[in-house]
N, C-alpha and C positions, 0 to 999 in steps of 0.2 A: 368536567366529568371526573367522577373520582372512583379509582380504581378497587373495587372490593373484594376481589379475587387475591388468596391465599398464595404468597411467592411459590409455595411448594407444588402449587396447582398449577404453575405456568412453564411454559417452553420458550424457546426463541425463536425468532423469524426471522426472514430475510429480508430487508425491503430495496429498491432497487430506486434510485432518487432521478431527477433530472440530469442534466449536466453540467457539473462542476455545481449541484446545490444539494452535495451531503450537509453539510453546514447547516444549511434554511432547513432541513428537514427536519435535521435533530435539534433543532431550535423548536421548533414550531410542533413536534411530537410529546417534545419535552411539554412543553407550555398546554397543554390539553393531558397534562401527568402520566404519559406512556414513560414505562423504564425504556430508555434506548441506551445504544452499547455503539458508541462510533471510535476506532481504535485510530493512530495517527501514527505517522513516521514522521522524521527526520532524513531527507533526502539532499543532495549535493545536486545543486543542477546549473548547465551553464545561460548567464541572461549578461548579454550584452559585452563579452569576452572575459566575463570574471563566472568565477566558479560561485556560487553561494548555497548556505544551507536553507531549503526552504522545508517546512511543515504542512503535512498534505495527510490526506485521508488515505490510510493502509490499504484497502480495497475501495479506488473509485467506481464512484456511483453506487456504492453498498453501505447498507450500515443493520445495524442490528435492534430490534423491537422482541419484549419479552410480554407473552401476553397468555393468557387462558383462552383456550378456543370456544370454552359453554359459555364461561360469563360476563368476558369484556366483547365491548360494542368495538368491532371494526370497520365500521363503515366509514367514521372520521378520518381514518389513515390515507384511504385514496383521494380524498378530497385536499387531504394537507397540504401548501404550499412548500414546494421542493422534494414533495414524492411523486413518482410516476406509475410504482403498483408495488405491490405486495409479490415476492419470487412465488412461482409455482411450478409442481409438477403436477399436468396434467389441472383439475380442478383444489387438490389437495395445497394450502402453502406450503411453501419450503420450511422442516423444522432444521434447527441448528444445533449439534449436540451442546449439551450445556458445559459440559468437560472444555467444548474447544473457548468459549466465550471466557471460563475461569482459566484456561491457560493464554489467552492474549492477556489478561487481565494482570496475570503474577509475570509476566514476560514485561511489564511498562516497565520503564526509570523512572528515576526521584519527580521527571517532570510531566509524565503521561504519556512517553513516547513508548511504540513498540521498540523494541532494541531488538534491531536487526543486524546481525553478524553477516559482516562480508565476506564472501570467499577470499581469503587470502591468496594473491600469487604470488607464486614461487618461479626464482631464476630455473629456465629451463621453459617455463612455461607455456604451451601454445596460445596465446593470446589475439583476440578480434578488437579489431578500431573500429569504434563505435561511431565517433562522433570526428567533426572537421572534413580538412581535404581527401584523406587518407581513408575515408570511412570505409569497412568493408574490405579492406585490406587485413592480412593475418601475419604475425611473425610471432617471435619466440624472445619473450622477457629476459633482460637481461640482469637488470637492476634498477636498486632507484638512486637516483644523483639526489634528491633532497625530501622532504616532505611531501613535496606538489609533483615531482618531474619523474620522472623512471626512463631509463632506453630500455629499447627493445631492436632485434635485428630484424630486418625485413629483406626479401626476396626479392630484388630489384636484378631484372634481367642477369640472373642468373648470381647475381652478388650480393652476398649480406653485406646489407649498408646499415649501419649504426644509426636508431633515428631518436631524440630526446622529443618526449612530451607530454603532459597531465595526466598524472594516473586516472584521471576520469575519464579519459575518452578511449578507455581499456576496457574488457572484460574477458573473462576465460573463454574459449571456443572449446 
């Protein structure tokens, strides 16, 4: 199918894929010549007691199709392997402003990632344990001992007790 419809004539969509198959989808929208728009991160996650950076789709199970509503055929989209439907409200799809689509777009690095700015914490900080034994526990940032490790204080029966451990398994409260 080739696409005959004028860039200036088109909007974006939303489409809303399987699980864990943004991938298969923008594959396979791609290959039937839909403009798709699947934006990625760079995320730190823990597998198997090490920290690693893994590559993941910025909104799972979302991705983006830019299309003319009078003169491309959409019928092929919900049949596609690795889509599950088209976003709607109500019977209308979901449009996406085009602004937002050109600002993930000037927001990538050199290598196509969104560059996502971490909230910085600061000593002082009320900080939540996210992850490990601790999880769901709250204390107040103290510092960081190295690249990977930071203390923080915690509230153990009535006493701040000094506890060292991966700035990952921290977040602001």
């Amino acid at each position: 199918m080739t696409l005959t419809s004028n860039l200036t004539d088109r909007a974006w969509y939303l489409i809303y894929s399987k699980p864990k198959a943004e991938k298969i989808a923008f594959e396979n929208l791609q290959r039937q010549e839909f403009h798709v728009y699947l934006p990625f991160v760079k995320v730190t996650k823990r597998r198997q007691r090490k920290y690693i950076d893994i590559v993941e789709p910025m909104f799972p199970r979302y991705l983006f199709i830019q299309l003319n509503c009078t003169s491309d055929n959409w019928a092929p989209i919900r049949s596609t392997l690795g889509v599950s439907s088209i976003v709607r409200f109500g019977t209308y799809p979901m449009q996406v402003p085009a602004s937002l689509i050109e600002q993930f777009k000037q927001n990538e690095d050199e290598l196509g990632f969104q560059h996502v700015i971490e909230k910085e914490i600061k000593p002082g900080d009320k900080v939540q344990i996210i992850d490990g034994v601790m999880a769901g526990f709250e204390g107040i940032f103290e510092g960081e001992n190295s690249k990977e490790r930071v203390t923080i204080l915690l509230n153990i029966a009535g006493q701040h007790t000094r506890v060292s451990m991966t700035r990952h398994d921290l977040e602001l409260a």
